[in-house]
Structure formats: C-alpha cells, structure tokens
Phi, psi and omega in degrees: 000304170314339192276319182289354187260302206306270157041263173330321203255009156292320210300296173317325152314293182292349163306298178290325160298303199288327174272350133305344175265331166336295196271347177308299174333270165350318170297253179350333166288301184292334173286315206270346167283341155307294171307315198277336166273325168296343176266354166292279158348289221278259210306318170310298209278349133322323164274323196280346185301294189317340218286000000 
C-alpha cells in the first residue's frame, strides 16, 4: 500500500514540476514576444518619422 502511495505522489510531482515549466516557458515566450512587437512599433513609427 505505501508503495502504491509513495508511486502516486512521485506522478504528481512530476506532473506538477512539468507543468511549471510548461507554463513558465510560455511566459517567458510571451514577454519576449512582446518586446519584439514594441520594437516593432518602435522602428515602423521611426520609419515613417524619417520619410
């Protein structure tokens, strides 16, 4: 029975371990894509400034 406990509550660790990195990532994607669209902006409305 302990084994079958012990078992479970690895799975969930690693379940849980996996889906913070999961989502960590996903932040971490989504901010720098972010940034890369303000730099985006930021260099269009610089061209059109120059023009």
């Amino acid at each position: 029975m302990k084994d079958i406990l012990d078992t479970i509550i690895l799975i969930m660790f690693v379940i849980m371990v996996a889906l913070f990195i999961i989502n960590f990532n996903r932040q971490q994607i989504k901010k720098h894509t972010d940034k890369f669209e303000d730099n985006e902006k930021k260099t269009s409305t610089k061209d059109t400034t120059d023009e």
